[in-house]
N, C-alpha and C positions, 0 to 999 in steps of 0.2 A: 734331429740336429740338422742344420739348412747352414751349405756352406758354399764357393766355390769349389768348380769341378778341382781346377787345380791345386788342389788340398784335398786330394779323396785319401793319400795316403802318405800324410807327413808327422812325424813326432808329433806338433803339439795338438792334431787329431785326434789321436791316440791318447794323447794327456788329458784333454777333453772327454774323450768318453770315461776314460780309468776316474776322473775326478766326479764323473757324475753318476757312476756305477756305486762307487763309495759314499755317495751319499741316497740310497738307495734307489736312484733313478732307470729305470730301464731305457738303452738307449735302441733308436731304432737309424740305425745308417742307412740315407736314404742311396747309397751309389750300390750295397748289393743287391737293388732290384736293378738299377738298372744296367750292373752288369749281366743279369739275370736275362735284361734284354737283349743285351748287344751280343751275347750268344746265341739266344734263338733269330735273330734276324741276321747270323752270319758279322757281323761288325766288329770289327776290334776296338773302336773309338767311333764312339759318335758325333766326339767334336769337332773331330778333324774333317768330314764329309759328313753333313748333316742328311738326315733321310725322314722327309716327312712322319711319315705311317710311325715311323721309332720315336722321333720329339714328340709326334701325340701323345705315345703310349705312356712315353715319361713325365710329361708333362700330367695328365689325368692320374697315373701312379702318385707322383708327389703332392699333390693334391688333395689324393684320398688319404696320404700317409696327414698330410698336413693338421685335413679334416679328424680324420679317427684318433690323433695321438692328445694328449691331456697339457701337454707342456713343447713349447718350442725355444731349441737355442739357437741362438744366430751368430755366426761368427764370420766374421768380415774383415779378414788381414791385408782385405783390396776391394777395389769394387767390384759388383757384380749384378748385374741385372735379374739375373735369375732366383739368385737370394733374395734382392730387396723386394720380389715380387713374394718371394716364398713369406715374407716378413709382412707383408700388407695381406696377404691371405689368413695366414695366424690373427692380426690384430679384427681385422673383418669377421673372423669364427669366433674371436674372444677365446683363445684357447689359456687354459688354468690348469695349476695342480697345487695339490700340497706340497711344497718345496720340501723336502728331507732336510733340514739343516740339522744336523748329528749333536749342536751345542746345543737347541734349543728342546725345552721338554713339548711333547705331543702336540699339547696344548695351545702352544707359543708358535707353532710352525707358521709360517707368514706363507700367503698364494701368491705367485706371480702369475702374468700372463707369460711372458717372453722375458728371455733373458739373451743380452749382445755384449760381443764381446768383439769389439771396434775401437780402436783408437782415435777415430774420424768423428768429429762433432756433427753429425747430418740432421738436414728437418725432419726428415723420416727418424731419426732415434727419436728426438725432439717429443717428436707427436708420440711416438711409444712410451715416453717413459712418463707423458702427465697418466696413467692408467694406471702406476705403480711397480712395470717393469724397472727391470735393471740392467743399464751397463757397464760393462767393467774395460778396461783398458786393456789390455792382453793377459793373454791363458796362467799368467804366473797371479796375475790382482784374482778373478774366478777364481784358482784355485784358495787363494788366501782372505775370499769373501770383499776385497774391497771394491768399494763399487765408486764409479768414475763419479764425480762430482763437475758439475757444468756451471 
């Protein structure tokens, strides 16, 4: 799940992982490594005084989460550099799962690469979505499967 920092711990974050838990997806949040970090390198916040050696480590950390995981959500209730980098990495690795859709039989289950959940019409969805990704318009359309039409 690739999101804004400033969203590491808000309701519909949480709505987001509950809704894709439920649909049997394991979620991998990628801010408890790097709080994982900012403890061992003494730092409360990285954002706030940025420290080389630490943005490396998070940077190649998210990266390898990026790389190893099967399915990427991107959620973008703002801009954010770091996301839509995390989002051009996913499309570049071709990341895929069998999407869990609980109404559909086994069979039927449809693959995405990524799935965004932005209200923002950007050329970067643009280009994501000719591959058969999906956007949806905020966390309540995801949850109710409708997917943003353009």
């Amino acid at each position: 799940m690739a999101h804004p920092y400033n969203k590491k711990s808000t309701p519909n974050k949480y709505k987001i992982k509950r809704i894709l838990k439920e649909r049997g997806v394991e979620v991998i949040d990628p801010f408890i490594g790097e709080f994982k970090l900012m403890r061992e390198h003494g730092i409360k916040d990285y954002y706030d005084k940025p420290d080389y050696k630490v943005a490396r480590e998070m940077w190649v950390k998210d990266l390898a989460q990026i790389r190893d995981c099967n399915m990427i959500l991107v959620w973008l209730p703002h801009d954010s550099i770091g996301t839509a980098a995390e989002l051009m990495y996913a499309l570049e690795w071709q990341k895929r799962i069998r999407y869990q859709d609980k109404e559909l039989p086994s069979d039927e289950r449809r693959a995405f690469l990524i799935q965004i959940i932005a209200a923002k019409k950007h050329p970067l969805f643009a280009y994501a979505l000719q591959f058969g990704n999906q956007q949806f318009e905020s966390v309540s359309d995801f949850e109710k499967m409708n997917v943003m039409r353009w």
